[in-house]
C-alpha positions in Angstrom: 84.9 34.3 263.8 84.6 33.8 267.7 85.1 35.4 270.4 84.9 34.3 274.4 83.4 38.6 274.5 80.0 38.2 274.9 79.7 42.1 274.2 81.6 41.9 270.9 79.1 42.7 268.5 79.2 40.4 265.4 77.3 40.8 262.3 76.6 38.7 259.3 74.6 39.8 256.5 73.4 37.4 253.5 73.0 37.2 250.0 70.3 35.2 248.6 71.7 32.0 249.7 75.0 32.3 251.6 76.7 34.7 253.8 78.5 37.9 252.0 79.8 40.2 254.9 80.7 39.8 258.4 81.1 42.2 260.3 82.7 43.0 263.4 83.1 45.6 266.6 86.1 45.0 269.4 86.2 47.5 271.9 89.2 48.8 273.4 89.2 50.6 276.5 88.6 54.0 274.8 87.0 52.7 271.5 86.7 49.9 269.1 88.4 48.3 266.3 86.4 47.5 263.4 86.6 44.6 261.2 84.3 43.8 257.8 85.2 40.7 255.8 84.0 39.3 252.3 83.2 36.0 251.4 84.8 34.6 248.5 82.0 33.0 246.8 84.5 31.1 244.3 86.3 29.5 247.0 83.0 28.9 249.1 81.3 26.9 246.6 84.6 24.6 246.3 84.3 24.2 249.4 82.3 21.1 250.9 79.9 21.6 253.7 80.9 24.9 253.7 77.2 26.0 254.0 74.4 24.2 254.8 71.1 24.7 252.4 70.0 28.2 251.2 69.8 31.5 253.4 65.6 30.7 253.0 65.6 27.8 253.8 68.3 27.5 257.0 66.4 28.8 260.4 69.9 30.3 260.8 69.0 32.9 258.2 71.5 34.8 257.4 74.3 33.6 259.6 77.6 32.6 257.8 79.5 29.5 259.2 82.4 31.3 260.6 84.7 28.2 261.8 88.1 27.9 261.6 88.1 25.5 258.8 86.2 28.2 257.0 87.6 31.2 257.9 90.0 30.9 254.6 86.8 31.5 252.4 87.0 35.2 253.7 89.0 38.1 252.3 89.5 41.1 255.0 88.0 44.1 253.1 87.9 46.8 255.9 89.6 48.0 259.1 89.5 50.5 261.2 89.8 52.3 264.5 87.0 54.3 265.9 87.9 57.2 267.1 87.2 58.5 271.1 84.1 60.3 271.0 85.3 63.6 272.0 86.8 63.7 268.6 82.9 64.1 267.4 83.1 67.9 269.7 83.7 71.0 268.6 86.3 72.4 267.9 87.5 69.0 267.1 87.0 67.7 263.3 84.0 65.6 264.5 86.0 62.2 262.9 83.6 58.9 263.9 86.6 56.5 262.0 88.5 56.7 258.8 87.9 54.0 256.7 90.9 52.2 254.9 90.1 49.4 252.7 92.4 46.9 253.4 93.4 46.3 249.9 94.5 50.2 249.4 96.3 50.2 252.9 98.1 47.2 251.0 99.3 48.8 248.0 100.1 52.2 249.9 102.4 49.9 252.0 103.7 48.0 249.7 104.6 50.4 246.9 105.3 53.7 249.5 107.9 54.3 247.0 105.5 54.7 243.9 103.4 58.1 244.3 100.8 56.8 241.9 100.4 54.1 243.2 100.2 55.9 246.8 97.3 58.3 245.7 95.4 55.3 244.0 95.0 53.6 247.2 94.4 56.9 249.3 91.5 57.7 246.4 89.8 54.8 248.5 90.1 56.1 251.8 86.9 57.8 253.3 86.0 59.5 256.5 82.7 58.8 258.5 82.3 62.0 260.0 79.7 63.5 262.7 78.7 67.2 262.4 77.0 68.6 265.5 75.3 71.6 263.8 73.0 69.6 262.1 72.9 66.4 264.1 74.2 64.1 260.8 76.6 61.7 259.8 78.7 62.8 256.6 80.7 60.1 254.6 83.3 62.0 252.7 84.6 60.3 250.1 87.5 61.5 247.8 85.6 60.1 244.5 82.9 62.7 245.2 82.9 66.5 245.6 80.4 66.5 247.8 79.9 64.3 250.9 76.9 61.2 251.6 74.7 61.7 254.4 73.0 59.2 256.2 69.5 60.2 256.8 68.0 58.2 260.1 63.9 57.4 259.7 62.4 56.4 263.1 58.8 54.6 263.2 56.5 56.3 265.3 54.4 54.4 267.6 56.4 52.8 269.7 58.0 50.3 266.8 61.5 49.4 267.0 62.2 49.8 263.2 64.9 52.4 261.6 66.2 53.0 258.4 69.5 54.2 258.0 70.0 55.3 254.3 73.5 56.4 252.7 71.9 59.3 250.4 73.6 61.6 248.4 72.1 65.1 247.3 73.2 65.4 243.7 71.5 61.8 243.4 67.6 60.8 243.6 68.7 56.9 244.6 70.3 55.8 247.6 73.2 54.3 247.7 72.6 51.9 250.6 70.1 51.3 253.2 70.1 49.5 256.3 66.9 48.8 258.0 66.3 47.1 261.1 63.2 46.1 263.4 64.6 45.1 267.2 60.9 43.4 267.6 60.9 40.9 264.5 64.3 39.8 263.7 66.8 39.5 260.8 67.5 43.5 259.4 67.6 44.7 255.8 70.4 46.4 254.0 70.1 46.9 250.5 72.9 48.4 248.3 72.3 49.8 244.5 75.5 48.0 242.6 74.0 50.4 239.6 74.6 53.5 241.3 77.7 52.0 242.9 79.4 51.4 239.4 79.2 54.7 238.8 81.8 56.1 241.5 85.1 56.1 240.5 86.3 53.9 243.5 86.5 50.4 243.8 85.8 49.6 247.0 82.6 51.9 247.4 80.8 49.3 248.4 82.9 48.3 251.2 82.9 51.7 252.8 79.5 52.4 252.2 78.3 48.7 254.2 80.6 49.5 257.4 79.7 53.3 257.3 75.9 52.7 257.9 77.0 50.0 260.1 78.8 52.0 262.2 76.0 54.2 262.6 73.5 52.3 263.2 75.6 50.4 266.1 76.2 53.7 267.9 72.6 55.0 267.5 71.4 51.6 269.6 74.3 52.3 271.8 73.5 55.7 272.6 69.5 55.3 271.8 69.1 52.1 274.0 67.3 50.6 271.1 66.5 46.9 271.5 69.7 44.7 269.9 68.7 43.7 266.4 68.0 39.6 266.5 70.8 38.7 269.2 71.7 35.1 269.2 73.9 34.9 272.6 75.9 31.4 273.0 78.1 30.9 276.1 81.8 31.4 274.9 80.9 32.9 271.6 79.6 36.9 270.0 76.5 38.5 270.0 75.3 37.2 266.5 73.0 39.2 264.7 71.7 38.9 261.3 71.2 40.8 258.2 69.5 39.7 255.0 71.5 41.8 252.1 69.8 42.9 248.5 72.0 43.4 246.1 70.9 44.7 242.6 73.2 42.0 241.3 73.7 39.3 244.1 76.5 38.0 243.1 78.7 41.4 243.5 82.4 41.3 242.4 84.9 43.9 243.3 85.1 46.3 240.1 87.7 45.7 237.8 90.9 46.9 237.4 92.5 47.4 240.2 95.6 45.2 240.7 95.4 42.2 241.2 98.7 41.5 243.3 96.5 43.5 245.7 93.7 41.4 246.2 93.5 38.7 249.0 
């Protein structure tokens, strides 16, 4: 993916040796349109030249190759719009974005006309929300009775380094974590495909990786925080990087849901 917006942000975050997510922020002139692909590592391995060496091993670490003759090796898993921020005040419902995978949105479109099939795909649909009272993002998710929360753990000390965790309070793991360091580089986000597997949605994953995103965008946004490993090129996004570990790196969606559906 390119863009000629130097102030798009781009992200790319990596399995053990090739790209997994991208992700991406457009702003609009009152908010931003969000964007998180998959790599489809079966047609990525096909696919000659499409990477070059191991994630370790490439001093690109971490960035996918995101060409147009490439592009076809990824699947759209996510969009969204984010909301104005005055949505986030009271007596609004404090609504940061809601997050649609793009495979549900499918098959609500697709089969309108079939009501199970309607409130399968809407079982998908979360919404990354911001409550004032307590200063905390809540991911509501219809799987669970109870919302995430992303907890946000500041170094003290004058270090750059935060950890954004997805946690959940009926749960002693987290879900995911995203940590970064704006003073030494490449980020961290680690997703638990254990505890994952246990929530009755399939695309749990995908919600969870552009939730903490999100949040962690808008925090350096609003915090002034120094931009996690920017690689600026003339013409092209602000590339940053993210190293991903996955209890099981190579992470499938979970099956059964349709396959028609699927990119």
């Amino acid at each position: 993916m390119q863009s000629r917006e130097r102030d798009t942000p781009f992200y790319t975050l990596s399995a053990e040796s090739q790209p997994f997510y991208s992700f991406k922020l457009d702003p609009t002139s009152t908010s931003a349109r969000v964007a998180l692909a998959r790599l489809d590592p079966a047609k990525a391995s096909r696919a000659e030249g499409s990477y070059t060496g191991s994630a370790s091993k490439n001093k690109n670490k971490g960035q996918a190759n995101t060409s147009p003759n490439t592009s076809k090796y990824w699947q759209q898993a996510l969009s969204a719009v984010l909301e104005e921020d005055s949505r986030r005040q009271p007596p609004n419902d404090g609504l940061v974005a809601l997050l649609y995978p793009a495979a549900a949105q499918d098959m609500a479109r697709t089969k309108a006309h079939d009501a199970a099939a309607v409130q399968m795909a809407e079982n998908e649909c979360a919404r990354l929300v911001w409550d004032t009272d307590s200063s905390t993002y809540y991911l509501v998710h219809p799987a669970l009775a109870a919302p995430f929360y992303v907890s946000i753990s500041r170094s003290t000390g004058g270090s750059a380094r935060v950890e954004y965790t997805l946690e959940h309070h009926e749960s002693p793991q987290h879900l995911a974590k995203l940590t970064r360091d704006g003073s030494r580089g490449p980020g961290c986000l680690q997703i638990d495909t254990g505890l994952a597997s246990k929530i009755e949605a399939f695309f749990i994953v995908d919600v969870a990786v552009t939730a903490l995103m999100l949040v962690a965008n808008g925090d350096e946004h609003n915090l002034n925080y120094i931009p996690l490993a920017p690689h600026t090129a003339p013409g092209c996004l602000r590339q940053r990087s993210f190293v991903a570990d996955f209890s099981d790196p190579h992470l499938e969606m979970k099956q059964g849901w349709p396959a028609v559906y699927d990119d």
